[in-house]
N, C-alpha and C positions, 0 to 999 in steps of 0.2 A: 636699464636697457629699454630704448622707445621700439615697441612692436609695429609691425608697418604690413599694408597689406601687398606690397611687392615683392613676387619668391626673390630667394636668394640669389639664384643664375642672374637674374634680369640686373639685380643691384649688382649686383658684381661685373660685368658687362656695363650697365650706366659708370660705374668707376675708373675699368676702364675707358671708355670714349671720353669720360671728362680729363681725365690723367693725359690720354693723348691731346685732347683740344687744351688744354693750358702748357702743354710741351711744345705746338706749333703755331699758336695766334698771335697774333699782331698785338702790341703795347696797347692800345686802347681795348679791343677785345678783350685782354688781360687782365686791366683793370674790372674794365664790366663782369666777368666771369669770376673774380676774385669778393667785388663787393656782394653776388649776390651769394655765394658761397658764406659771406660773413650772417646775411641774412637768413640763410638758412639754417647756421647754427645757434642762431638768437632763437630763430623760429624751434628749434628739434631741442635744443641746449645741449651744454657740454657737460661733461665731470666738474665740482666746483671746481676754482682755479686754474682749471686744465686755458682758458680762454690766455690769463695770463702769462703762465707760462711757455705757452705757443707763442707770444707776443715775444718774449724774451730769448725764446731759442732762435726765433727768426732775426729779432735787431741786432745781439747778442756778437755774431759774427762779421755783421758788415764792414765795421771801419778794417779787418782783412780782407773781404770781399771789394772794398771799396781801392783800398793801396794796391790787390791786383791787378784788379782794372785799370785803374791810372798807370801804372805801370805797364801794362799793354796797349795803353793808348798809349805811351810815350814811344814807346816800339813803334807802333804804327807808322804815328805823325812825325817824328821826331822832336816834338815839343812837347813839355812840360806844360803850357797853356791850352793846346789845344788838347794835347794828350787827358788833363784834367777834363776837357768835355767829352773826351770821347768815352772815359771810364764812365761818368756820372750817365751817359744815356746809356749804356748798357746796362749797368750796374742796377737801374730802378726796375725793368722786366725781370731781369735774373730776379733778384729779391722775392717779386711777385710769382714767379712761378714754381719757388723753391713756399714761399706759406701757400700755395693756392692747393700744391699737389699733398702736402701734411695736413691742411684742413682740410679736402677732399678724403682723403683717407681715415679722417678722425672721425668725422659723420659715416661713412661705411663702417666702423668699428664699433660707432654709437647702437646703429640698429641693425647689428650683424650679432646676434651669439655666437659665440666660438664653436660649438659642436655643432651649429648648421651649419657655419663656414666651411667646415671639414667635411659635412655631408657633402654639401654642394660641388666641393673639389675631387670627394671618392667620386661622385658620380660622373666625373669629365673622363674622357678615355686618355688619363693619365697614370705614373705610376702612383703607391700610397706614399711613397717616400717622398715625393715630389709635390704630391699635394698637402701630406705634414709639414712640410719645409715651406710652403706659400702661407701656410694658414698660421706657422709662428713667424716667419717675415710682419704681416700686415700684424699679427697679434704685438708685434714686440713695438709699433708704435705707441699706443697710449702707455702701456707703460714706461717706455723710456721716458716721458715726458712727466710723470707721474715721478719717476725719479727725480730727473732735472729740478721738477719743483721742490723735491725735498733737498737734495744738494742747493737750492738757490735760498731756503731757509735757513741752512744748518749756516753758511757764509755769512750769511745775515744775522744772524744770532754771534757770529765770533767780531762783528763790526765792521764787514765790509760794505760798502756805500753799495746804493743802485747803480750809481753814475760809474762806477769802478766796473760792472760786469761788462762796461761797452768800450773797454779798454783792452788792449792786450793780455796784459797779466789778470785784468778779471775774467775773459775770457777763458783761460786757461784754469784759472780756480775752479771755475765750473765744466769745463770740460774736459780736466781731468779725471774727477772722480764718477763723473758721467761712466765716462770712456771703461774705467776700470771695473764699476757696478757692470756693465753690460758685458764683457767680459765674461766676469764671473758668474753670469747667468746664463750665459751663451757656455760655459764648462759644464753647470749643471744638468742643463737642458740636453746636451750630446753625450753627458753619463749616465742621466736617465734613460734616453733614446736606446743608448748602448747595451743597457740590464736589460730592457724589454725585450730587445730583437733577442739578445741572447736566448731568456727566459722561453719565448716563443720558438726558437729554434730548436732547442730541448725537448719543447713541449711536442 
């Protein structure tokens, strides 16, 4: 964890406004705001591999993000050709603002402790319930990704190619047992929650 001398409010607040300005900027702003985001995380650094695996959850789904679009350009236009250009210029912001807004939140994760983060949200005039639940939202990014990575090893280890994960059905190898780990941690997480209030209510 990189300690920083900016309180929690203020970083959290900077998150937001970046989170909102990469949801409404213009394709070149997007870029600009995305490379320097990359620089920042060179500059701060990441979890090992965490870089790569971000790299792969991002490309990982495109050629569906990609047949979308094309496919809503063909709505549009009513052509196949032009429809093909009308997906490919959408298709490049969406991309960018779907990694710009998970590495924005990765760097808030990096110099965020989890029990300041919870401070920080007891302290807003919200419920606890609701500030528990923001603080495992943003908490449950690096680890999903931390999974990812090991779901994209354990594939790799039974012989699946890299070039295979940017395919449908590799796609799908990896996002299904994504999909089920989280799950299963999101059961444990609401049974846990579940003992304590209990436990508390008793108390």
């Amino acid at each position: 964890m990189i300690p920083t001398p900016i309180p929690t409010l203020a970083r959290l607040a900077l998150l937001l406004a970046v989170s909102l300005a990469l949801s409404l900027a213009p394709t070149l702003w997007l870029g600009a705001g995305c490379a320097l985001l990359v620089l920042l995380a060179l500059a701060i650094g990441l979890p090992r591999g965490m870089g790569r695996v971000l790299a792969w959850t991002v490309l990982a789904p495109v050629p569906a993000y990609g047949l979308l679009f094309v496919i809503s350009g063909r709505e549009a236009t009513g052509a196949w050709g032009a429809g093909l250009a009308w997906g490919l210029v959408r298709l490049v912001p969406y991309c960018l603002r779907i990694a710009g807004l998970v590495l924005a939140n990765l760097l808030f994760l990096q110099v965020t402790p989890l029990p300041e983060l919870i401070r920080c949200l007891r302290a807003l005039p919200i419920p606890d319930q609701a500030a528990l639940f923001l603080a495992a939202l943003l908490r449950f990014l690096p680890t999903t990704l931390q999974e990812a990575r090991r779901v994209l090893e354990a594939q790799r280890c039974r012989g699946m190619a890299r070039r295979r994960f940017l395919t449908p059905s590799g796609f799908i190898a990896l996002a299904l047992p994504l999909f089920l780990a989280q799950l299963q941690k999101s059961h444990d997480l609401a049974l846990s929650l579940d003992i304590r209030c209990g436990s508390s209510r008793r108390l």
